[in-house]
Structures are given as C-alpha cells and as structure tokens.
Backbone as numpy.savetxt, mean C-alpha at the origin, in Angstrom:
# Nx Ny Nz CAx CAy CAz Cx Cy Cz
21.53 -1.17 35.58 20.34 -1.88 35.09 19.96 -1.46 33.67
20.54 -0.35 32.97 20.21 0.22 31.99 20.85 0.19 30.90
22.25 -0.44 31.29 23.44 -0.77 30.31 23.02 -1.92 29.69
22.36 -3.13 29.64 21.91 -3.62 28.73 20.71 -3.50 27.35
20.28 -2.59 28.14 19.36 -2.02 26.98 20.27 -0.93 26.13
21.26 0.10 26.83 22.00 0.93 25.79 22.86 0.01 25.06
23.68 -0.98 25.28 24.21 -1.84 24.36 23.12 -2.50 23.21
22.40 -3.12 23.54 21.33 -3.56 22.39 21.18 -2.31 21.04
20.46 -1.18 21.49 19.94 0.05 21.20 21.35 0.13 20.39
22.67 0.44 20.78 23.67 0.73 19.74 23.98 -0.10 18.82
24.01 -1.38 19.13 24.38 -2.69 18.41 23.07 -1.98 17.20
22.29 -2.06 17.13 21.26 -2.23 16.22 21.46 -1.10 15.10
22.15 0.15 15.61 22.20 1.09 14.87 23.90 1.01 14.00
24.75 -0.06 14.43 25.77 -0.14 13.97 25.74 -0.12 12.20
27.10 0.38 11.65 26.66 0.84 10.17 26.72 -1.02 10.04
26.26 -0.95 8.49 25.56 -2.73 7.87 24.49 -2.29 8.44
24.09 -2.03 9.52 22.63 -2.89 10.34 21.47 -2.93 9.36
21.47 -1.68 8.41 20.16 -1.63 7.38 21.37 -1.90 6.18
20.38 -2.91 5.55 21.57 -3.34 4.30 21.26 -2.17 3.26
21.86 -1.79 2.63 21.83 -0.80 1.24 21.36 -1.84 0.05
20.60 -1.58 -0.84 19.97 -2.30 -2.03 21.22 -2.61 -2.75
21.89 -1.34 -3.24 22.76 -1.23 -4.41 22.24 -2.24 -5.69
23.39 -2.67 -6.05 22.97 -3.58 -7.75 22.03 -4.44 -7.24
21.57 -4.95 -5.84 20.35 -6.34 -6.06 19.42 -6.09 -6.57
18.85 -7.28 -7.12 17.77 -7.16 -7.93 16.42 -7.23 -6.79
15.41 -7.32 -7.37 14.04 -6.71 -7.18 13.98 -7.50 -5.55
14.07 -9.03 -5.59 13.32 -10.09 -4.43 14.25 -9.65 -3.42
15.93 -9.92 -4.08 16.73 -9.45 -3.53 16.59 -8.45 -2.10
16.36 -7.39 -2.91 16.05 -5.86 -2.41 14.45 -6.18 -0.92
13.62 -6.67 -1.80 12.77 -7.21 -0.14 12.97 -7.48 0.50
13.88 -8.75 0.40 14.40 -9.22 1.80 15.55 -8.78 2.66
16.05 -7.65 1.88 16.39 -6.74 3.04 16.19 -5.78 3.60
14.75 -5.03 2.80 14.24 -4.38 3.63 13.23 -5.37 4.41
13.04 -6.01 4.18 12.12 -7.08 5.21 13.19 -6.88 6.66
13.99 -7.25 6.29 15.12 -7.34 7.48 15.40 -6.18 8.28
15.44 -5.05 7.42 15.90 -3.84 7.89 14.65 -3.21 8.63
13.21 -3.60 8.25 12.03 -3.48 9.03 12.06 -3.64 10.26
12.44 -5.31 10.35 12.46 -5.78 11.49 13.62 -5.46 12.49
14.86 -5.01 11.98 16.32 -4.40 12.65 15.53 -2.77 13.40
14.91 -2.15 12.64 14.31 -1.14 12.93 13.25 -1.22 14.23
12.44 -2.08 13.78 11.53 -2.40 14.80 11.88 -2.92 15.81
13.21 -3.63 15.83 13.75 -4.00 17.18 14.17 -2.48 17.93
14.73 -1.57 17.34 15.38 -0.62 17.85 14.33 0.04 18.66
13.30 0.29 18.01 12.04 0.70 18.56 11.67 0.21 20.17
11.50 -1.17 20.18 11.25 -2.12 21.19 12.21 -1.73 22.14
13.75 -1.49 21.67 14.62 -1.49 23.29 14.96 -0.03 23.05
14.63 1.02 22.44 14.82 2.24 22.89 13.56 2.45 23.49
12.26 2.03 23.85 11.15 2.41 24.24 11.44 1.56 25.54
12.26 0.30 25.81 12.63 -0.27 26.94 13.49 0.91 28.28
14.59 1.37 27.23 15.52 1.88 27.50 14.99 3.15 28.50
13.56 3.71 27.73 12.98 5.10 28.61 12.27 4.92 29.28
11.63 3.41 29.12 11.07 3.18 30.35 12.04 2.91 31.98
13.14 2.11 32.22 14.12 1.94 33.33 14.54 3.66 33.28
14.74 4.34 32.30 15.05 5.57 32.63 13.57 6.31 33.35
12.83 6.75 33.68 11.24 6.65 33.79 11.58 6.36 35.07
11.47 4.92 35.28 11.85 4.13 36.95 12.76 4.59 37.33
13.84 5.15 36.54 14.90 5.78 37.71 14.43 6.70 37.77
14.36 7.66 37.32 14.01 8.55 37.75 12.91 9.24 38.84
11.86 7.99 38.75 11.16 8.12 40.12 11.56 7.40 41.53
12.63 6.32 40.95 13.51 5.97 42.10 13.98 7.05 42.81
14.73 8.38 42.30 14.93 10.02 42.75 14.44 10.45 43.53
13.22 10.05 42.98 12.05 10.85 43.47 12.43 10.72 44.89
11.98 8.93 44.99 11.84 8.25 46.24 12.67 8.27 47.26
14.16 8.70 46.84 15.45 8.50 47.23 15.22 9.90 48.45
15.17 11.35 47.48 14.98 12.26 48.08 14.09 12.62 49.16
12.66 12.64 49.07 11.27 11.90 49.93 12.48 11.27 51.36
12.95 10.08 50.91 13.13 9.43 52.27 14.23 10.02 52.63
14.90 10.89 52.48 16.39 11.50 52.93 15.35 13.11 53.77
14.73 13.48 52.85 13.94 14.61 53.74 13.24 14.46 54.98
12.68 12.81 54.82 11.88 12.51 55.83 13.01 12.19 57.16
14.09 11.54 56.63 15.36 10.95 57.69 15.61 12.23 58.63
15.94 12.87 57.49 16.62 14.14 58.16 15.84 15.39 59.08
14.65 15.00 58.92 13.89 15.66 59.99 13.86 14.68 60.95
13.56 13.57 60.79 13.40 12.45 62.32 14.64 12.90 63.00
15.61 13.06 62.74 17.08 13.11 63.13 17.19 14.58 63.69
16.57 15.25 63.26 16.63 16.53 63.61 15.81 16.47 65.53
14.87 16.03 64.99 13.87 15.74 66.11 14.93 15.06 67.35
15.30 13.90 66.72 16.23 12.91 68.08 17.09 13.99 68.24
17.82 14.27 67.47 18.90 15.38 68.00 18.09 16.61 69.44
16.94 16.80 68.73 16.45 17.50 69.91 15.98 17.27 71.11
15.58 15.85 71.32 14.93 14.93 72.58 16.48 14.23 72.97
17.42 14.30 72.34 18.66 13.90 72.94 18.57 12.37 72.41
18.60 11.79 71.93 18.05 10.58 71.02 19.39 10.54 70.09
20.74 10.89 70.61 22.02 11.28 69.72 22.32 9.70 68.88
21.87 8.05 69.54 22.38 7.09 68.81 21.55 6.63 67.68
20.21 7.44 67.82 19.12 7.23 66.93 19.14 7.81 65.90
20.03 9.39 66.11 20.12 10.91 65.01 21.65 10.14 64.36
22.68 9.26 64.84 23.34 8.50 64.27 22.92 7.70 63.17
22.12 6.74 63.44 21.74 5.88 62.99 21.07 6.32 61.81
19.96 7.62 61.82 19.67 8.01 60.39 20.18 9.07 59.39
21.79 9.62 60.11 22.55 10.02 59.59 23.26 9.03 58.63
23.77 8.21 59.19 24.49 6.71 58.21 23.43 6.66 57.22
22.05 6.04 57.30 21.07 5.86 56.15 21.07 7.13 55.44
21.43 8.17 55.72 21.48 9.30 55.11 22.17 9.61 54.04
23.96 9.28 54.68 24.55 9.40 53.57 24.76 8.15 52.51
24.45 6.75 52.87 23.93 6.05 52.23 22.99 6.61 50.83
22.25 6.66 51.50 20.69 7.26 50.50 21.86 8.61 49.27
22.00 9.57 50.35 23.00 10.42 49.34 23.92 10.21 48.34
24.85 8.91 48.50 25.66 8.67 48.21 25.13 7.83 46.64
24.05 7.32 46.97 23.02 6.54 46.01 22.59 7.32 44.74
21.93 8.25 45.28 21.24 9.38 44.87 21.80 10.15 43.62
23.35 10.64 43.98 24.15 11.28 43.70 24.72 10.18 42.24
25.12 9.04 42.69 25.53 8.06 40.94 24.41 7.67 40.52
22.75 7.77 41.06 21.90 7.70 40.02 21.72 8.64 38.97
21.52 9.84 39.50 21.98 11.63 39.07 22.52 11.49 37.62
23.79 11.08 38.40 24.96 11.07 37.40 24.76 9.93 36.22
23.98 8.83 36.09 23.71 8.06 34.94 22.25 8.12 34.11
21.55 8.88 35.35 20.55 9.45 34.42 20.94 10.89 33.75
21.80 11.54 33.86 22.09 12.58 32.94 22.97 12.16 31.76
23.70 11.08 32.04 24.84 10.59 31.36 23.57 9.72 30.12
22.73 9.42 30.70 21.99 8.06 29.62 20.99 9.30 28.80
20.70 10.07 29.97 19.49 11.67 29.11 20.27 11.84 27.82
21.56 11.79 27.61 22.55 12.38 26.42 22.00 11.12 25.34
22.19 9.59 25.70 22.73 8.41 24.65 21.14 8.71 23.97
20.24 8.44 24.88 18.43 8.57 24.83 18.09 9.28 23.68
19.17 10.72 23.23 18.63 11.54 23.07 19.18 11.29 21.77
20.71 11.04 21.77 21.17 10.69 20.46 20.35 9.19 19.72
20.13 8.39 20.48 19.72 6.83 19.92 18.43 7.29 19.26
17.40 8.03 20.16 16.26 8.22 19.30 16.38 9.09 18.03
17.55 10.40 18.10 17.64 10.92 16.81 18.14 9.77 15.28
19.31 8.74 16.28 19.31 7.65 15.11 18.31 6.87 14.65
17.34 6.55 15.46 16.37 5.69 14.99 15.33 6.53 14.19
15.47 7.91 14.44 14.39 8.43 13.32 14.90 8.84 12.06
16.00 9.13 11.87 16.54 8.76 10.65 16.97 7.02 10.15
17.04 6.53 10.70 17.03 5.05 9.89 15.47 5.14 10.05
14.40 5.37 10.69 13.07 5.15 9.86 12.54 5.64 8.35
13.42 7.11 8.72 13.22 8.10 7.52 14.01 7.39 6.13
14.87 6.34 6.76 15.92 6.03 5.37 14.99 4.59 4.97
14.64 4.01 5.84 13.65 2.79 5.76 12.28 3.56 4.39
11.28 4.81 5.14 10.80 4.66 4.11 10.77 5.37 2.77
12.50 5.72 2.64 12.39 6.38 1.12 12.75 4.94 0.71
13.74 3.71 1.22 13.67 2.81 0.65 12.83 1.91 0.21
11.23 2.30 0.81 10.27 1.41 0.91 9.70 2.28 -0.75
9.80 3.32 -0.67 9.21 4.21 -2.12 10.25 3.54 -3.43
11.33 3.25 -3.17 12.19 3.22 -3.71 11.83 1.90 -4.71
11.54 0.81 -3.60 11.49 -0.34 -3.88 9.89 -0.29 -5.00
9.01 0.01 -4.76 7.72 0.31 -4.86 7.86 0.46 -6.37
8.79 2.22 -6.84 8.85 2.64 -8.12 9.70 1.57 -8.92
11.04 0.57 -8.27 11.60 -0.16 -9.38 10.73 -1.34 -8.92
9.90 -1.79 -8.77 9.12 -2.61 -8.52 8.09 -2.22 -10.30
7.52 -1.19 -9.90 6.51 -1.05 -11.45 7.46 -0.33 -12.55
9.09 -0.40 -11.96 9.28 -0.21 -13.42 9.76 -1.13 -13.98
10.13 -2.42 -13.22 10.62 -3.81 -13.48 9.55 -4.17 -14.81
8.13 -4.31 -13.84 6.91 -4.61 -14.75 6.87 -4.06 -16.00
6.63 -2.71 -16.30 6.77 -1.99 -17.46 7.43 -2.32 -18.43
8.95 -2.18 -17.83 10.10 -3.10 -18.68 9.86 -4.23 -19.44
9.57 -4.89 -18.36 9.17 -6.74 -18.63 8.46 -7.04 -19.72
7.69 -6.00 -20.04 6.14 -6.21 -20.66 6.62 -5.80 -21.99
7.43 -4.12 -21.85 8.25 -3.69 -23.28 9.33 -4.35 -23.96
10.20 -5.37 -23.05 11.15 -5.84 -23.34 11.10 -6.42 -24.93
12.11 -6.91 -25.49 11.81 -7.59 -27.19 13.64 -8.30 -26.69
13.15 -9.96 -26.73 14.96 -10.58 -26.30 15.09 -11.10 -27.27
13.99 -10.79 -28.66 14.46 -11.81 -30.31 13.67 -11.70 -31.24
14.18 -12.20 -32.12 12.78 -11.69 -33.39 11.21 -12.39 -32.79
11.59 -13.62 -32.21 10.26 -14.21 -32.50 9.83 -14.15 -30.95
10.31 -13.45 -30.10 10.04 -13.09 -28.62 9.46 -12.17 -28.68
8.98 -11.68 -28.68 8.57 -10.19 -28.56 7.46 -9.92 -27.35
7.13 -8.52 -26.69 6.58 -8.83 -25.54 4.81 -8.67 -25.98
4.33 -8.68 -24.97 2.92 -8.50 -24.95 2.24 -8.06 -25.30
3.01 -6.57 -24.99 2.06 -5.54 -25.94 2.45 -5.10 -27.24
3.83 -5.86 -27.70 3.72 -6.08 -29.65 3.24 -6.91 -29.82
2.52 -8.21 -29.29 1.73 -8.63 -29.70 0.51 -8.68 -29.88
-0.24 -8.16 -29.22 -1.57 -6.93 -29.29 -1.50 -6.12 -29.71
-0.84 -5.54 -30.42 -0.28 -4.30 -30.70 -0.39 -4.75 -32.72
0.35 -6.04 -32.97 -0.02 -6.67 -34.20 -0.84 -7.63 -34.47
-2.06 -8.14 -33.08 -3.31 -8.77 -33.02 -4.39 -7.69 -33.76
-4.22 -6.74 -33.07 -5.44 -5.64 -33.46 -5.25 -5.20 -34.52
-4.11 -5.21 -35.52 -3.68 -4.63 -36.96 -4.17 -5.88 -37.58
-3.96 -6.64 -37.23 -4.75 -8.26 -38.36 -6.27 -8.13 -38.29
-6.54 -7.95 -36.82 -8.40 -8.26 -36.85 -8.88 -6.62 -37.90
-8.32 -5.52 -37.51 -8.63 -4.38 -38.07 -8.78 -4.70 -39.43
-7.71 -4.80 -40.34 -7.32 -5.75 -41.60 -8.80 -6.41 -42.15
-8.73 -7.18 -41.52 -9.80 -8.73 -41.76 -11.01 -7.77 -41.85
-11.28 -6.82 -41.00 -12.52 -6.13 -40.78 -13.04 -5.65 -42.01
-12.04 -4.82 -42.78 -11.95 -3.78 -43.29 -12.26 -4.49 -44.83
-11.22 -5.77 -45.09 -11.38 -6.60 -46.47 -12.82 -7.04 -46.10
-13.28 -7.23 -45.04 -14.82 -7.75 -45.06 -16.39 -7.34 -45.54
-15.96 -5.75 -45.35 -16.63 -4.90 -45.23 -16.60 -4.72 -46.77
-15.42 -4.54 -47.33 -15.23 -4.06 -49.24 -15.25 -5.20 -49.87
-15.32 -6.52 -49.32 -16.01 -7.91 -49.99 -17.49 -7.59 -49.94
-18.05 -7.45 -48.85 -19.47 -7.24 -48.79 -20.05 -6.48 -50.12
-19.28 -5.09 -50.19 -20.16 -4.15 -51.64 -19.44 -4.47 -52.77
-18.37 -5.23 -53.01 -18.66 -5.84 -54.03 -19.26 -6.73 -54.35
-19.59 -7.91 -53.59 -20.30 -9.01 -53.70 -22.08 -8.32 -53.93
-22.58 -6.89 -53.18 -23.54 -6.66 -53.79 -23.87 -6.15 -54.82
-22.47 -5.06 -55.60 -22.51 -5.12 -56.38 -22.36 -5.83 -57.91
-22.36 -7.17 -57.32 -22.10 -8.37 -58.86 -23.44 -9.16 -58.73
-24.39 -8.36 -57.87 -25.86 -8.94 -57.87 -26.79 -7.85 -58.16
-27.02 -7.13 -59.04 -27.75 -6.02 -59.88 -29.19 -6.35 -59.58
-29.64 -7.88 -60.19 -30.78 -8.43 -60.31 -31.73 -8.03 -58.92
-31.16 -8.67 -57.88 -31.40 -8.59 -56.40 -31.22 -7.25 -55.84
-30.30 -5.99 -56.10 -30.56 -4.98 -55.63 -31.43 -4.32 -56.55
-31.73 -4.87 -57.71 -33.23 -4.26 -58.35 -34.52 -4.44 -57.34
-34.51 -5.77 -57.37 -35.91 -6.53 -56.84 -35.78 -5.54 -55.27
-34.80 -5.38 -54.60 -34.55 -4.58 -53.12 -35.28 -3.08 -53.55
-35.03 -2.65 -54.26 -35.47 -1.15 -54.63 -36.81 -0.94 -55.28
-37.29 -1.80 -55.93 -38.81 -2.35 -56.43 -39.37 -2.25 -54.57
-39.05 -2.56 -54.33 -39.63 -3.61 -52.88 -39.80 -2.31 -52.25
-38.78 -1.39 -52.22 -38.66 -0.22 -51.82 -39.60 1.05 -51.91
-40.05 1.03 -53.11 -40.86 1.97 -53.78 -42.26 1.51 -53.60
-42.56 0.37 -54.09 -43.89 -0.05 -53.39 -44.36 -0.02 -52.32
-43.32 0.00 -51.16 -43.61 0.68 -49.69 -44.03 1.76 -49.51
-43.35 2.44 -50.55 -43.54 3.92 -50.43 -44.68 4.57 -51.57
-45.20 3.39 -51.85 -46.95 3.94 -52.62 -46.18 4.19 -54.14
-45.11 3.90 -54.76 -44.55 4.48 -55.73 -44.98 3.03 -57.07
-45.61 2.93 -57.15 -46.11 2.00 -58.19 -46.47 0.80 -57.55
-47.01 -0.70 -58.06 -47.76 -1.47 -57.56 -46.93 -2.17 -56.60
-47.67 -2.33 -55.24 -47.06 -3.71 -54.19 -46.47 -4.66 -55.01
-45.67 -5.08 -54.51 -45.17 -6.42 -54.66 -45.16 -7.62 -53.63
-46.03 -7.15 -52.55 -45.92 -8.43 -51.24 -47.56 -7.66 -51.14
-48.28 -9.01 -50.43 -49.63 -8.78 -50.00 -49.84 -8.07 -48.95
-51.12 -7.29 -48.92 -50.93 -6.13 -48.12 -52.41 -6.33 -47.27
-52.30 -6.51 -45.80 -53.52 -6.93 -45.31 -54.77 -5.86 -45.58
-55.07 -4.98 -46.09 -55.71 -4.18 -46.46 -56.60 -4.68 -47.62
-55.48 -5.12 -48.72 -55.87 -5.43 -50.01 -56.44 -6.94 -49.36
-56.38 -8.00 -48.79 -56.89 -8.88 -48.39 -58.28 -8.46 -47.40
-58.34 -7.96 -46.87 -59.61 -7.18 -46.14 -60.79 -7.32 -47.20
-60.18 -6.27 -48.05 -61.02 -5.75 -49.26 -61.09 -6.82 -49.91
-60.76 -8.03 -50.30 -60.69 -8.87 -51.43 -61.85 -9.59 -50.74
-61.68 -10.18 -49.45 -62.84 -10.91 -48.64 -64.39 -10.21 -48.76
-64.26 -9.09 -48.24 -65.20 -8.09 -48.16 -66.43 -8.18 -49.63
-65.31 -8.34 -50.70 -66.48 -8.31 -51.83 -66.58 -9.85 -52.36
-66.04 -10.66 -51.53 -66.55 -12.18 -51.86 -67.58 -12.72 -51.19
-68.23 -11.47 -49.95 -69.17 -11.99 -49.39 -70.52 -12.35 -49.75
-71.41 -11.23 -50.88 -72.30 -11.19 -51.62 -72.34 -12.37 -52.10
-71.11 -12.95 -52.88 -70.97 -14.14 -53.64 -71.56 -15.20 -53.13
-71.02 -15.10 -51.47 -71.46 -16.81 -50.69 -72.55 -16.41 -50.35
-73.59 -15.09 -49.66 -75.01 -15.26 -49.53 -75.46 -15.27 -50.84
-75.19 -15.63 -52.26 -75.84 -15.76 -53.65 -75.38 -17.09 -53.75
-74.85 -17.82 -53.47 -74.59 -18.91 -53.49 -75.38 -20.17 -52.40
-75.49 -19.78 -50.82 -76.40 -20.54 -50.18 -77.66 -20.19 -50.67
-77.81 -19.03 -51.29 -79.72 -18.92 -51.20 -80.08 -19.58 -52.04
C-alpha cells in the first residue's frame, strides 16, 4: 500500500527534477524556480503521505499483536477445558496473524530506511531551492542597476546620465542668473543710490524721503487752530 507513494517521492527527487538556472536569463530563471517550488512542494505532500500509511502500519502492529496475545490465551484456555478443535482453530488465525505481522515488520523497517533517506533529500533540495530563491533576488537588483547604468550609444545613454547632465544645465542656468542679476544692478547706480538714500532715512540719518505717519499726525494737529479761526 506504500509503494506508490515511495515511487512518487523518488520520481520527484530524480536529478533534472529542480532545473539549474545556468546562462537563463532573469524571467527565464522564475519560471523554473516557480516550477521547482512546486516539484518541491509536491515532494512535501507525498513524503508527508508516505509517513502517514507508515503511522497506519504501524499501528496496524500494534493491532496485529493485541489480537495474537488475545488468541493465544483463548487457546490456551480451550486447550485447558479440552476445547482441542477450538485451540485449533485459533492456532491457524494465529499463525496467519504471525505470518502477517512478520512481512509488515519487514517493510516497515525496509521503508523506516527510504523515509529517512527521502526526507534527508527533500531538505536539501529545500535548502538548494532557497539559496536559489536569494540568488534570483540579488541578479534580479543587479539586472536593474545595470539597466539603469547601461550606455548602448552616444545618444542612448541611461537615466542616471541623464540627470546626472539635467542637474549640470539647471545648476549652470542658476548660477549665470544669479551674476546677470549683480550686474544688471550694477549698470543701475541711479536706483541703488535712491535704495541707500531710502536706507539712511530709515535709519534717522538725514531727511525722510517717504511720509511718515507721525509727521502727518503732527501736520493735522497744528491745522486745527486754523479751522476753529476760521468757523468763528
């Protein structure tokens, strides 16, 4: 009952079964570990099959023994009440049962061996599954990297030489903008006079040059006399 699950279980571990990457390229390379996932995960499924019927046999044993202990005392008993065609009768089921017993024995020790080797294979093809899964991962971002550094012509160039000579133009532009600016204020003398006038009068340094609500306060203030000399 157990030989179809150990055939499966080996089939799966046969060499090919996990494809090797070698030269494929990137998509390539997924879809066979996609495959080799799933080759894996089958192995999983019928070696966990495989210990379970081993499991059931083995409590089949159990059961085998139980009813050969139990026989063999009933039999003991008829043998003693003189019951000799009855102590027959569960002698035959006896060695039956024994005879049973004995090639279950023998294929559960024989399968204890394959069990023991199949699961050591399947944990190394997991272990080889996920350095290939790291594997894939690192030429995965170094594909990208590449891609991005690549240069396939003069007028190709990748991404980041072109940002790379975006930000040297705007920098550029910045910079002539900035040394247009002080010269352009410096070819206006007149206007950074009148700016520095403007300046100093803020700062109490000779007469205002813009009206100052103070001086309007005060200007009202002594026009008032005027208009009560004027209605009276």
């Amino acid at each position: 009952m157990i030989e179809p699950f150990l055939a499966r279980v080996r089939a799966l571990f046969e060499p090919g079964s996990i494809d090797q990457p070698g030269r494929q390229d990137i998509s390539t390379l997924g879809w066979n570990l996609h495959s080799a996932a799933n080759s894996v995960r089958a192995a999983q499924i019928a070696l966990a099959r495989a210990k379970a019927e081993q499991q059931l046999d083995r409590k089949r044993l159990r059961q085998i023994s139980a009813s050969i202990e139990d026989l063999e005392n009933r039999a003991r008993n008829a043998l003693l009440k003189g019951a000799d065609a009855l102590a027959r009768e569960a002698a035959e089921a006896i060695a039956m049962m024994q005879d049973e017993r004995q090639e279950l024995e023998e294929a559960t020790r024989s399968f204890d061996d394959d069990l023991s080797a199949l699961t050591d294979q399947l944990h190394r093809a997991q272990s080889r599954l996920r350095a290939l899964r790291r594997g894939e991962r690192t030429a995965t971002v170094r594909e990208e990297i590449l891609r991005t550094q690549s240069v396939s012509g003069a007028a190709d160039q990748s991404a980041i030489s072109r940002a790379e000579e975006q930000l040297t133009q705007i920098q550029l532009r910045q910079e002539r903008d900035q040394i247009a600016d002080r010269e352009f204020a410096a070819l206006a003398p007149a206007a950074s006079a009148d700016a520095i006038i403007e300046k100093l009068a803020e700062a109490g340094r000779g007469d205002p040059v813009r009206s100052q609500a103070d001086d309007v306060l005060e200007r009202l203030r002594a026009e008032i006399p005027l208009l009560i000399e004027q209605r009276s």
